[in-house]
MITIGU-492901 format. One record per residue (C-alpha): x, y, z. Coordinates in steps of 0.25 Angstrom, whole numbers, plus 5000, padded with zeros to 4 digits. Example, Ala and Ser with C-alpha at 12.3 -4.5 7.8 and 13.67 -1.06 7.14 Angstrom:
% residues 2
504949825031;505549965029;
% end
This chain:
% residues 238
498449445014;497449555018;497449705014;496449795020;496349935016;496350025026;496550165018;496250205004;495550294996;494250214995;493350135003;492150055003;491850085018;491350225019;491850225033;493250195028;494250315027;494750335014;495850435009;497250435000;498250325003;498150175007;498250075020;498349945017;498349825029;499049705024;498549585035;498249675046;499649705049;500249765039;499749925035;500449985020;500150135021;499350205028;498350295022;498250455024;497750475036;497950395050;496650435054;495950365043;496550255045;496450215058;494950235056;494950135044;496050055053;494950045064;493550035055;494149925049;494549845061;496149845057;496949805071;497849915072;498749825081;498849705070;499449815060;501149795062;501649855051;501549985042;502149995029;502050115021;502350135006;502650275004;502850415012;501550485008;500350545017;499350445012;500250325015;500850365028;499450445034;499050345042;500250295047;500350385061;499250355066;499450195065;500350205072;499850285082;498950165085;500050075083;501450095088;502650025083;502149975067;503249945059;503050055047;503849995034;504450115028;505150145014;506650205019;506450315008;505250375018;505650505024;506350515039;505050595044;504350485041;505050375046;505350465058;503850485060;503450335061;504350295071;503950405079;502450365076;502850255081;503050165069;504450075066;504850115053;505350005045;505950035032;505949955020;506849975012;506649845003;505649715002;505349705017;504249605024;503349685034;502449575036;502249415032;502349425018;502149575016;503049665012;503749785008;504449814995;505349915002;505550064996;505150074980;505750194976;504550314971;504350444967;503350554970;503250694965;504650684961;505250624975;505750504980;504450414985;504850284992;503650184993;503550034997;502449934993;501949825000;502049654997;501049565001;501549424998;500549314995;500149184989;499649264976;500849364977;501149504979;500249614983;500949744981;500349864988;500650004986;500650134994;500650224982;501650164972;502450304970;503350224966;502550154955;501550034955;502149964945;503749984952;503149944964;502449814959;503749784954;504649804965;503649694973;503749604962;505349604962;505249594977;504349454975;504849414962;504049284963;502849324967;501649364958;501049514961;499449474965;499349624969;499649784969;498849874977;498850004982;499350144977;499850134962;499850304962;499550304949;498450414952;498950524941;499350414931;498450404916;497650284912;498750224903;499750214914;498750164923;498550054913;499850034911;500150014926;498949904924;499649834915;500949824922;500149764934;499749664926;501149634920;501649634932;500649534937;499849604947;498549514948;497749634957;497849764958;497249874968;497650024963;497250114975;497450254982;498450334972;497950244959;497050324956;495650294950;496050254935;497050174942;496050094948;495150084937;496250024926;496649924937;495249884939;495049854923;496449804923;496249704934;494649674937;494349564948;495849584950;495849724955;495949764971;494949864975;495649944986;494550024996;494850045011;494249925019;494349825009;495149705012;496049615003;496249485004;496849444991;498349464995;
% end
């Protein structure tokens, strides 16, 4: 499988737009999150030759700004993308997406969205006290897993688990995305690493709400394994 990075916080390409949250395009039909801004998007939608038209599904993790930015204007441009959804999101939300001119589909458990990729269906979080729904994405492969997250509120380590129970045979060949362990200390951080690792995760690619000491440990913790996540890159490695 292919994941091109159409959003995130660093790029290699000066002409790239950059900003807080992440877009991810899963074999050109398939977008998890949308970035801040729909604007932005679009522009690195179009400097990167992405067909618009290809993309059939929209599946976002979590309720936030920098998740969900982008979304309004895709589907200006696109009418009728099926959006997967956690049922935990809010009635405006849901409400707004269909009047966008999305269809909303909620998923409430392990749900395929495309050939061999999934949904884990809503992980139950918290943020500042409140309840945070979140879903993470599965690729399914010939080496495995992927697991990709939005911002893992609910925690990385819950999240990795909760694929793995849902693929109980399968080894976990990667996690990427969002850890949000951006106000954690270098001890837990470490201690996250090493759970990775017990848990089998053969690469890893902390990004967006990771936070820098984040991706330094993972980067001594995994060496030629470790994913570089920058906007424009391209990973063929699924």
């Amino acid at each position: 499988m292919n994941v091109k990075i159409l959003f995130d916080k660093e790029s290699k390409n000066k002409k790239l737009r950059v900003g807080w949250g992440v877009s991810f395009l899963i074999n050109e039909t398939v977008l998890f999150d949308t970035g801040e801004d729909g604007a932005w998007l679009l522009d690195n939608i179009r400097l990167l030759d992405v067909d618009i038209s290809k993309i059939k599904t929209v599946v976002i993790s979590h309720e936030h700004w920098d998740h969900i930015g982008g979304l309004w204007e895709l589907l200006g441009e696109k009418k009728g993308i099926k959006v997967y959804i956690c049922p935990g999101f809010s009635d405006e939300f849901k409400a707004k997406v269909k009047k966008s001119g999305g269809a909303p589909v909620e998923a409430k458990t392990l749900t395929e969205v495309d050939k061999d990729i999934f949904v884990t269906g809503e992980i139950e979080g918290k943020y500042k006290g409140c309840y945070m729904p979140e879903q993470a994405l599965i690729l399914k492969t010939a080496r495995g897993i992927s697991v990709i997250t939005g911002c893992a509120h609910p925690g990385i380590i819950k999240m990795i688990k909760k694929a793995k129970s849902l693929f109980p045979q399968e080894d976990i060949y990667s996690a990427l995305g969002g850890f949000h362990l951006l106000d954690e200390n270098g001890e837990t951080i470490k201690n996250i690493a090493g759970e990775f690792r017990k848990l089998g995760v053969k690469k890893a690619g902390p990004t967006h709400c990771s936070g820098e000491e984040t991706k330094r440990i993972f980067r001594e913790e995994y060496g030629k394994d470790f994913i570089d996540i920058d906007v424009g890159g391209s990973k063929s490695c699924f």
